[in-house]
PALO-185123 format. One line per field, with one value per residue (C-alpha): residue in one letter; x, y, z; residue number from 1. Coordinates in nm, 2 decimals, padded with zeros to 4 digits, always signed. Example, Ala and Ser with C-alpha at 12.3 -4.5 7.8 and 13.67 -1.06 7.14 Angstrom:
<rs>
residuo = (A  S) $
c1 = (+01.23  +01.37) $
c2 = (-00.45  -00.11) $
c3 = (+00.78  +00.71) $
num = (1  2) $
</rs>
This chain:
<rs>
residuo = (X  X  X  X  X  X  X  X  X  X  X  X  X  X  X  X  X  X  X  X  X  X  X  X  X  X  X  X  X  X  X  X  X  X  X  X  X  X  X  X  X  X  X  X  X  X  X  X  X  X  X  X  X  X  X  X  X  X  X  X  X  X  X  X  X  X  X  X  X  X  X  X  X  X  X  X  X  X  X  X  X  X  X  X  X  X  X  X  X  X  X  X  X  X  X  X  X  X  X  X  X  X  X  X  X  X  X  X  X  X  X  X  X  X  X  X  X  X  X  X  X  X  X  X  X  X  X  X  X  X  X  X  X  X  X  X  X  X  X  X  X  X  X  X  X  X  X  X  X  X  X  X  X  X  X  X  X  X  X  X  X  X  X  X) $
c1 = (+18.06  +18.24  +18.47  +18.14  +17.95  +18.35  +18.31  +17.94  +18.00  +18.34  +18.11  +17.90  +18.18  +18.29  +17.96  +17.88  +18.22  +18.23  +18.37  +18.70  +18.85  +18.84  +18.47  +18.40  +18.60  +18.37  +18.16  +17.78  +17.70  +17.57  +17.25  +17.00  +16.69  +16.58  +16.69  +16.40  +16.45  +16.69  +16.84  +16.91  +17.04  +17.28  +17.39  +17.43  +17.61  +17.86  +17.95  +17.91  +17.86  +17.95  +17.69  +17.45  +17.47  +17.53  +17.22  +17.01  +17.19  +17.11  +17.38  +17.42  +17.85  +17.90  +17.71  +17.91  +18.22  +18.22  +18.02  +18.24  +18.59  +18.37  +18.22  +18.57  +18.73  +18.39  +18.42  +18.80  +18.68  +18.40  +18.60  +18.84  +18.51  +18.39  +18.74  +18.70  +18.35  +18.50  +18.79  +18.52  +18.27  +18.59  +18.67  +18.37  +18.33  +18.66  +18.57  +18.17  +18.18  +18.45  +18.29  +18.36  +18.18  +18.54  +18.60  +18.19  +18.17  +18.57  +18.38  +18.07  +18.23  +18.42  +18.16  +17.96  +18.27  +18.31  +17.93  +18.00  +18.26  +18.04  +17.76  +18.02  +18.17  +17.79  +17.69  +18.01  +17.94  +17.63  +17.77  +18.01  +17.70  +17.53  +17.82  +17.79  +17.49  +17.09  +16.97  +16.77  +17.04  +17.25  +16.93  +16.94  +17.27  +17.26  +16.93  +17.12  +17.43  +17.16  +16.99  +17.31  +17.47  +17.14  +17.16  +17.49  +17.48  +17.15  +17.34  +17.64  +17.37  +17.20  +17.46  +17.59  +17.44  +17.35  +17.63  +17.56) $
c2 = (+12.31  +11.99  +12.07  +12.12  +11.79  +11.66  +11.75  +11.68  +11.32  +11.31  +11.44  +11.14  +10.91  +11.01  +10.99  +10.66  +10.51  +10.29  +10.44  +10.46  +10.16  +10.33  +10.40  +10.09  +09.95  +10.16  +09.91  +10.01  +10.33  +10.62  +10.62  +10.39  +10.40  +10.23  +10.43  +10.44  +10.67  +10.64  +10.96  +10.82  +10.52  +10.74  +10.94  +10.64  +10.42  +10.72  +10.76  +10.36  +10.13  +09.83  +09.97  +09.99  +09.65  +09.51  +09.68  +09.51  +09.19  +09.11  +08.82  +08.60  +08.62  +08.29  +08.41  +08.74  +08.58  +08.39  +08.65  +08.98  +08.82  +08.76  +09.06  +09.23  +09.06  +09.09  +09.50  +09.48  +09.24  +09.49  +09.83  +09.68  +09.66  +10.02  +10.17  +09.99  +10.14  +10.48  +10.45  +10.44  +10.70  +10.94  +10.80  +10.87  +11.23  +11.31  +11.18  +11.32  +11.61  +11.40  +11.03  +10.83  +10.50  +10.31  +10.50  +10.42  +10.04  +10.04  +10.22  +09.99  +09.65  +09.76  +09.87  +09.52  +09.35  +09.50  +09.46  +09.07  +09.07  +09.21  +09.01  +08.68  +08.81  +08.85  +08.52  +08.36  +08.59  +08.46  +08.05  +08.17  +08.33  +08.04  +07.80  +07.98  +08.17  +08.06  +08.11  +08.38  +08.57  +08.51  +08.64  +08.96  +09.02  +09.00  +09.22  +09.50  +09.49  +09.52  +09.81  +09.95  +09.93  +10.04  +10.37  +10.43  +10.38  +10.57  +10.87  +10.82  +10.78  +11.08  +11.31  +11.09  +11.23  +11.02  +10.96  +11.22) $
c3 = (-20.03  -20.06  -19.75  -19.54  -19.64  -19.58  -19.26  -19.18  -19.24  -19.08  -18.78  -18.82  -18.87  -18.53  -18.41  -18.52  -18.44  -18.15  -17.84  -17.73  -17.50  -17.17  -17.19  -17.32  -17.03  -16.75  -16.70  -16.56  -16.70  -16.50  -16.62  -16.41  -16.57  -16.97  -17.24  -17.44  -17.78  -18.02  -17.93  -17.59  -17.71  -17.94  -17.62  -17.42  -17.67  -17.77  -17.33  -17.25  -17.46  -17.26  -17.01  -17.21  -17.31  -16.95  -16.84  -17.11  -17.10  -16.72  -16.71  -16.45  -16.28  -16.44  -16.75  -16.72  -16.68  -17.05  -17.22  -17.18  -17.35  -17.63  -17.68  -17.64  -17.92  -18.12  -18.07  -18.17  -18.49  -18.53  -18.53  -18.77  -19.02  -18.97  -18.99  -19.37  -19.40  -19.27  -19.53  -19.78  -19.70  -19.69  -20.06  -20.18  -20.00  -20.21  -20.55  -20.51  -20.76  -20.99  -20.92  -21.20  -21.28  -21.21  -20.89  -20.81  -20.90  -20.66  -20.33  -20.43  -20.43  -20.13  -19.92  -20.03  -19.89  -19.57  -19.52  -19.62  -19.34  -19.12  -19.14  -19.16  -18.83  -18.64  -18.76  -18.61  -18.31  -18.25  -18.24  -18.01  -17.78  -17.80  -17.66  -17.36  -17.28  -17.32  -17.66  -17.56  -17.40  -17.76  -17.94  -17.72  -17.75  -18.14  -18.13  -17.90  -18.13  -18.46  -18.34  -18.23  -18.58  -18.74  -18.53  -18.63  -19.00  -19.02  -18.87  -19.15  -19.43  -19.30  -19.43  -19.72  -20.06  -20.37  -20.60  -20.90) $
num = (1  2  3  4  5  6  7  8  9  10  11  12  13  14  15  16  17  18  19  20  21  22  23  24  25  26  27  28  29  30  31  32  33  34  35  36  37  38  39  40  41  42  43  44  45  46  47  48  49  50  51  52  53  54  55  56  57  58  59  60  61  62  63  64  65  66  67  68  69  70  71  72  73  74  75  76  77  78  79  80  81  82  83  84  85  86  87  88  89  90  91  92  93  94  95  96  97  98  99  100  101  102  103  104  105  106  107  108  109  110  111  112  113  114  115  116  117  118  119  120  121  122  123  124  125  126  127  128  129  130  131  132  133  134  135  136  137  138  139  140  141  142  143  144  145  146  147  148  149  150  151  152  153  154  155  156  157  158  159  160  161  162  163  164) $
</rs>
């Protein structure tokens, strides 16, 4: 049992982990039209993300040009927090039928930290947006990375179980 919730939520692990370089590197996606339900946006995200996000952007090529090195070195800050996360959720998956209130209060902590980090890293996202794009731009930006980090830790919660 424990090897196949192991490797449910390594499946959503994967899922929910950002894409590799090269397809983040495609540029415009293949799709053409909105992607409109949270299982297209899961689809498209996994295949493109930086499509998906220049699509809903709709920079200007001076806009464009000072937007994408930031969002690069935001998805290489980014990454660095979900491996953490990732670490963590495999931690617990290994101590779940032995969990001890130690091991429990060690994941928690940890996972409060990385989600510190994360939220420290978005906010100083966001001031960097905002020195070079419109605020509105900046707002959609930080709404397109939100809903795309809410997707991906729904799926990884999905198949986490409570802590017995």
């Amino acid at each position: 049992m424990r090897a196949l919730l192991a490797g449910s939520i390594l499946a959503a692990v994967a899922a929910a982990a950002p894409p590799l370089a090269p397809a983040q590197q495609a540029g415009a996606s293949k799709a053409t039209g909105p992607v409109t339900t949270a299982d297209e946006v899961r689809i498209e995200m996994r295949r493109d993300k930086r499509g998906l996000v220049e699509r809903n952007m709709q920079l200007t090529a001076d806009e464009g040009a000072k937007f994408w090195p930031i969002y690069d070195s935001y998805q290489r800050e980014l990454d660095r927090v979900i491996e953490r996360e990732n670490r963590l959720i495999l931690d617990y998956v290994n101590a779940e039928n032995v969990m001890t209130d130690g091991n429990a209060k060690r994941i928690a902590r940890e996972l409060l930290k990385a989600e510190d980090d994360e939220q420290s890293l978005r906010a100083k996202q966001f001031r960097r947006m905002l020195a070079v794009l419109p605020a509105k731009k900046a707002v959609r930006y930080l709404q397109i990375e939100n809903k795309l980090r809410t997707l991906q830790r729904y799926d990884v919660a999905e198949h986490i179980p409570l802590v017995r």
